[in-house]
N, C-alpha and C positions, 0 to 999 in steps of 0.2 A: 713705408712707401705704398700708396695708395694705388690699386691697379686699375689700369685703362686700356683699350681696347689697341693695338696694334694694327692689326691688318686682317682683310676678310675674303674670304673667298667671294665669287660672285655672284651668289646662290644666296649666299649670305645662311648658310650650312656650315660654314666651319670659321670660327675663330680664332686668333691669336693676341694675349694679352700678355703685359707683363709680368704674370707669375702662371697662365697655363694655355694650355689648348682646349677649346670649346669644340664639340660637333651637336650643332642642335637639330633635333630630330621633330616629327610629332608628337610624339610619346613622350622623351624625354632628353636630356642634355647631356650628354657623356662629358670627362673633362678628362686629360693629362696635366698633372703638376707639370711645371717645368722642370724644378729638380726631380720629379722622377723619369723624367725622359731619358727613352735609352739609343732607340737608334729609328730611322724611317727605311725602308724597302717599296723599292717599285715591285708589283708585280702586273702579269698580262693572264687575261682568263677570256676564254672562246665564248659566245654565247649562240643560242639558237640551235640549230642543225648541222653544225661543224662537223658530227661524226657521219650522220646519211652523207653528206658533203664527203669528206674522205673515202666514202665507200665509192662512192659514185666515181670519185678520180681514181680511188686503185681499178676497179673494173673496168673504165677507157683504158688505162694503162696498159692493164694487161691483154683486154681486143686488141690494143694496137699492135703490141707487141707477139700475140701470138697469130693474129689477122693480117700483121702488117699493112695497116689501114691506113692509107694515106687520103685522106677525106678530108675538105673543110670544114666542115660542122665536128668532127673530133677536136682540131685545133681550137675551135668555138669554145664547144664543151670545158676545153682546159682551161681559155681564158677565164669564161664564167663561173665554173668552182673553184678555181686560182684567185680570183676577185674576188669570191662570195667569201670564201674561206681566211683570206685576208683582212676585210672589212670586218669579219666578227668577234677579233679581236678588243679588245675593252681594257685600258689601261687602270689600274688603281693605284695609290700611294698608302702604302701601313704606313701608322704611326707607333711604335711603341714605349709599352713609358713601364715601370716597377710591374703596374699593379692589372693594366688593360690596355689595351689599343684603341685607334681610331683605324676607319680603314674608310677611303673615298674614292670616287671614281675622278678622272682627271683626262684631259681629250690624249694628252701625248707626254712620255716623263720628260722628253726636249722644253716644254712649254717654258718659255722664259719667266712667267708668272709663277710657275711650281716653283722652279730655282729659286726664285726670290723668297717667295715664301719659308723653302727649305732652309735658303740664308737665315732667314730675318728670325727663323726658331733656334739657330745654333747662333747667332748673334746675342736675343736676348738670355739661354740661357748659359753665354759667357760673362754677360754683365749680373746674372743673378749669381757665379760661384764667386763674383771679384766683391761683391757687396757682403757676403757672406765668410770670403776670408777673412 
């Protein structure tokens, strides 16, 4: 069975073939076999200043609550490192396989194109154990 390209991310950073997963980088090309794929995990990682961000929010917190500050520009403050701190979230999708991973950044794990994707890799490597049985 001669392999051909399945489906690609939009970057065109990561591919899916019928015998593996492609992430092509500058440098160079990582691959997952298919049969050695083990499983994929979402993860979520803060970027930027999230922690001056939390500091900043527990110290309103606690003027407020020991000030009892009833101010609008407090309320302000909590929206905007409540948003800040929200936004800096960064979604990625691990791949793991035997021997390495892939791991990519992706806008949201809801994104109906992840899903497919995730499908279309437990799809083809259900058709690679059934040719192999």
């Amino acid at each position: 069975m001669e392999e051909e390209s399945i489906m690609y991310s939009d970057d065109r950073t990561i591919e899916l073939t019928t015998h593996r997963i492609l992430e092509h980088t500058r440098d160079r090309t990582n691959q997952i076999m298919l049969k050695d794929f083990k499983n994929y995990e979402f993860k979520a990682y803060h970027i930027g200043n999230y922690k001056t961000i939390v500091i900043i929010f527990v110290v309103l917190t606690i003027s407020t609550i020991i000030l009892n500050l009833k101010l609008y520009y407090s309320e302000f403050a909590y929206t905007i490192t409540g948003t800040t701190f929200w936004n800096s979230r960064r979604f990625f999708v691990k791949l793991n396989g035997k021997y390495n991973s892939i791991e990519f950044r992706i806008g949201s794990p809801y994104n109906t194109s992840v899903k497919k994707f995730l499908n279309a890799i437990e799809l083809q490597i259900n058709i690679i154990k059934n040719v192999t049985h």
